[in-house]
VEXDREN-2710 file (C-alpha; in Angstrom, 1 decimal):
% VEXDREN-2710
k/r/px/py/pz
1/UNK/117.8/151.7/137.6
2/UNK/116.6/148.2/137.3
3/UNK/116.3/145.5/140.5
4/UNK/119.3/143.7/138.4
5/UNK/121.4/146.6/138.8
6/UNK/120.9/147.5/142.3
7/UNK/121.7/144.1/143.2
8/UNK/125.1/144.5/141.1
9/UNK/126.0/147.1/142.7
10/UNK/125.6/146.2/146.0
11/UNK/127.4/143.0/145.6
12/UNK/129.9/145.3/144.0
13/UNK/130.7/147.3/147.5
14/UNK/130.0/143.8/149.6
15/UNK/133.4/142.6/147.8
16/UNK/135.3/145.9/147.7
17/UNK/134.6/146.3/151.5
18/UNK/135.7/142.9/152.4
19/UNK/138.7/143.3/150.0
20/UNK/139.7/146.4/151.7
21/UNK/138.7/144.9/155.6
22/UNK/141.3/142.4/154.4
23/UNK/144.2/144.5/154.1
24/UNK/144.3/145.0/157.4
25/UNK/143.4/141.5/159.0
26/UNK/146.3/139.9/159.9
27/UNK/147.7/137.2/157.5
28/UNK/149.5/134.7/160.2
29/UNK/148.6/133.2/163.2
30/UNK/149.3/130.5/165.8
31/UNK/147.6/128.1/168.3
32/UNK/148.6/126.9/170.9
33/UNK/146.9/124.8/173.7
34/UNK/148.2/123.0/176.8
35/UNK/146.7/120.3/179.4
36/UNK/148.8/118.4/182.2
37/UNK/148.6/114.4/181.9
38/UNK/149.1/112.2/184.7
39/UNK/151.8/110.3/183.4
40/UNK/155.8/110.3/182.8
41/UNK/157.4/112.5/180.4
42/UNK/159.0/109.4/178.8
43/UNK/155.7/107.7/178.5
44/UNK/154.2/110.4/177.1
45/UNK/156.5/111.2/174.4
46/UNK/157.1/107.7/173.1
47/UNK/153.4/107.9/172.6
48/UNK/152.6/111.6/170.8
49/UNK/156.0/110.8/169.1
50/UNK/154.2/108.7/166.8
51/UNK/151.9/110.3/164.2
52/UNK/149.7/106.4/163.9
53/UNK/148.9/107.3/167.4
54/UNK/147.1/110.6/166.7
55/UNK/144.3/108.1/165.4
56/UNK/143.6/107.2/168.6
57/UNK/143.1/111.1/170.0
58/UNK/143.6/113.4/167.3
59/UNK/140.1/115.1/166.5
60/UNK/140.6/115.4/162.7
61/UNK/142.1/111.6/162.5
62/UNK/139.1/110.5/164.4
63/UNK/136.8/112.7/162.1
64/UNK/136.5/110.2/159.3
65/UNK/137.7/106.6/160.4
66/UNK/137.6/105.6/156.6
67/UNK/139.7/107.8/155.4
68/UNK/142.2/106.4/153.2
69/UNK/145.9/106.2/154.6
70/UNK/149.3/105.8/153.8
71/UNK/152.4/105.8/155.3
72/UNK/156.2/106.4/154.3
73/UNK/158.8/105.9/156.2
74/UNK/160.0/104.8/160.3
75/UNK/156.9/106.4/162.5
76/UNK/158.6/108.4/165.1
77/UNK/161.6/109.8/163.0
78/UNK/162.7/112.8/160.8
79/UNK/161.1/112.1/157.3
80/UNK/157.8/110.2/158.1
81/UNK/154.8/111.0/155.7
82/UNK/151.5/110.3/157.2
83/UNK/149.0/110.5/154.1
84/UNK/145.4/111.2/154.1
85/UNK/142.9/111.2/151.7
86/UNK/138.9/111.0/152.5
87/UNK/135.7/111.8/150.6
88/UNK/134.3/114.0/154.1
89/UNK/134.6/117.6/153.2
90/UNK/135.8/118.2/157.0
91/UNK/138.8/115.5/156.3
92/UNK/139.9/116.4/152.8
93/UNK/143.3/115.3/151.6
94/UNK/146.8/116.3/152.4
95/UNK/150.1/114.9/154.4
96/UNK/151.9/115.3/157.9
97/UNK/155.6/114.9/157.4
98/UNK/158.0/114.9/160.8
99/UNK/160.5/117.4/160.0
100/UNK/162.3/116.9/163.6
101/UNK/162.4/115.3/166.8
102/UNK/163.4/116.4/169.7
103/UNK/163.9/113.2/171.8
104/UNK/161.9/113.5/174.8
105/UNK/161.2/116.7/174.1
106/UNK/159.1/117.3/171.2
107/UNK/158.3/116.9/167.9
108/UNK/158.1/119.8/165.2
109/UNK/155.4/118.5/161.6
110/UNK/154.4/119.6/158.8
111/UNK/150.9/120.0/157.6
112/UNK/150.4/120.0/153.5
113/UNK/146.9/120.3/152.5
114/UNK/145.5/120.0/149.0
115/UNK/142.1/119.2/149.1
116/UNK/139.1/121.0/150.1
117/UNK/142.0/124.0/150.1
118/UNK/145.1/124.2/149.4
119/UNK/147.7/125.5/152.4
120/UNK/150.7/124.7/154.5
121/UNK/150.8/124.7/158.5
122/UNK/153.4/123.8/161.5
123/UNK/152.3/122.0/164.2
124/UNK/154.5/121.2/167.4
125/UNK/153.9/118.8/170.4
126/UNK/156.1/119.5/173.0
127/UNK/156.6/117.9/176.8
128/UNK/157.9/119.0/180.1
129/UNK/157.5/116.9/183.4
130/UNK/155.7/119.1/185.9
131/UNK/156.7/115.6/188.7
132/UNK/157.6/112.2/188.6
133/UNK/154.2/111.5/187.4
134/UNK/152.9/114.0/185.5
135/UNK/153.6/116.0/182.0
136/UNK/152.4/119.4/180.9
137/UNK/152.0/118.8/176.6
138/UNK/151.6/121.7/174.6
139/UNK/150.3/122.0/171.4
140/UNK/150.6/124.5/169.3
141/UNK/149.6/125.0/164.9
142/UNK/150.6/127.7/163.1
143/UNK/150.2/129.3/159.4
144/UNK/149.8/132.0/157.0
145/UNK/147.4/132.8/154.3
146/UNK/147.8/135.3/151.5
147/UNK/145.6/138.4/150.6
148/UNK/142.9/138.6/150.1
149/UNK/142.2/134.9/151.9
150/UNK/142.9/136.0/155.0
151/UNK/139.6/137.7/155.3
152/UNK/138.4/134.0/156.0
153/UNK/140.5/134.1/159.1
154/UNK/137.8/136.5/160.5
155/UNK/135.1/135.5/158.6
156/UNK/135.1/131.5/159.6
157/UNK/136.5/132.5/163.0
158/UNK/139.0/129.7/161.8
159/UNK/141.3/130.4/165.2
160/UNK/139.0/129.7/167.2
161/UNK/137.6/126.6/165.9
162/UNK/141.4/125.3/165.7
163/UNK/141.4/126.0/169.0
164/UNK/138.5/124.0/169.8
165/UNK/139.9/120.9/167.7
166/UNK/143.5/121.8/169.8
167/UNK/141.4/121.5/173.3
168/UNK/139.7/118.6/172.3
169/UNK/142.1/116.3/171.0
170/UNK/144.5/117.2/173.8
171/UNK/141.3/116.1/176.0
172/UNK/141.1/112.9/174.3
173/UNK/145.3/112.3/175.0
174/UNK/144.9/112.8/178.4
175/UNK/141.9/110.4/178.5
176/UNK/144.5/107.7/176.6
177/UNK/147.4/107.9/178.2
178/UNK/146.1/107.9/181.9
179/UNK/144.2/105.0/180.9
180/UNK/147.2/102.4/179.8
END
């Protein structure tokens, strides 16, 4: 057997292995990430209300500041596209649409991406006064990917870096809004 062969072969049971891990890694899963900010409910969800905010603390908005944007539509309400398109790998290109608003209570988007993948995701901010002055805001992103791409879930340890991102944008809000 030649060196050409063996390698063949083992590449062979690398991808049969993974496509059989895969049928047993789960296809879905959701986020979700909470941090208490020292400020009113009202205040806080005039302000995450609107998706041109989430330049301001969103970690993947503040990934490539020259990404191109666009925008459709009243900020804040049902129907508002927030379009994205940048040459950073990390950033890609895709659009958050508000599909409902819960006034002074949350908002519920959706996530289309199309380029360096393709996918779908849900993303919800909600808020609930803990006092007077302070607002517990959760967080949470959600999705599903198809056979055998879920592997990647495990793979990339994609969860956990969306996590991160969650933690860290949440971190930056705080740092905004108790600073107005």
């Amino acid at each position: 057997m030649s060196i050409l062969s063996g390698i063949v072969i083992v590449l062979a049971a690398l991808i049969a292995l993974l496509l059989i891990v895969a049928l047993f890694v789960k296809k879905g899963y959701t986020i979700e990430r909470e941090i208490t900010i020292n400020q009113s409910k009202q205040t806080v969800f005039n302000y995450v209300k609107l998706i041109r905010n989430q330049d301001n603390f969103n970690k993947w908005n503040m990934e490539d500041p020259n990404s191109k944007k666009t925008f459709r539509g009243t900020d804040g309400a049902a129907g508002f596209v927030y379009a994205w398109d940048s040459e950073n790998k990390k950033v890609g290109k895709g659009e958050q649409e508000i599909k409902n608003v819960r006034e002074g209570e949350g908002i519920d988007t959706e996530l289309r991406f199309i380029r360096p993948f393709e996918g779908k995701a849900d993303a919800h901010i909600t808020t609930a006064a803990v006092s007077g002055d302070q607002t517990k805001v959760k967080w949470s992103f959600s999705s599903s990917t198809k056979y055998p791409m879920n592997i990647m879930l495990v793979l990339l340890n994609l969860e956990g870096m969306l996590a991160k991102d969650l933690e860290s944008s949440l971190a930056n809000l705080k740092t905004v809004l108790e600073n107005l």
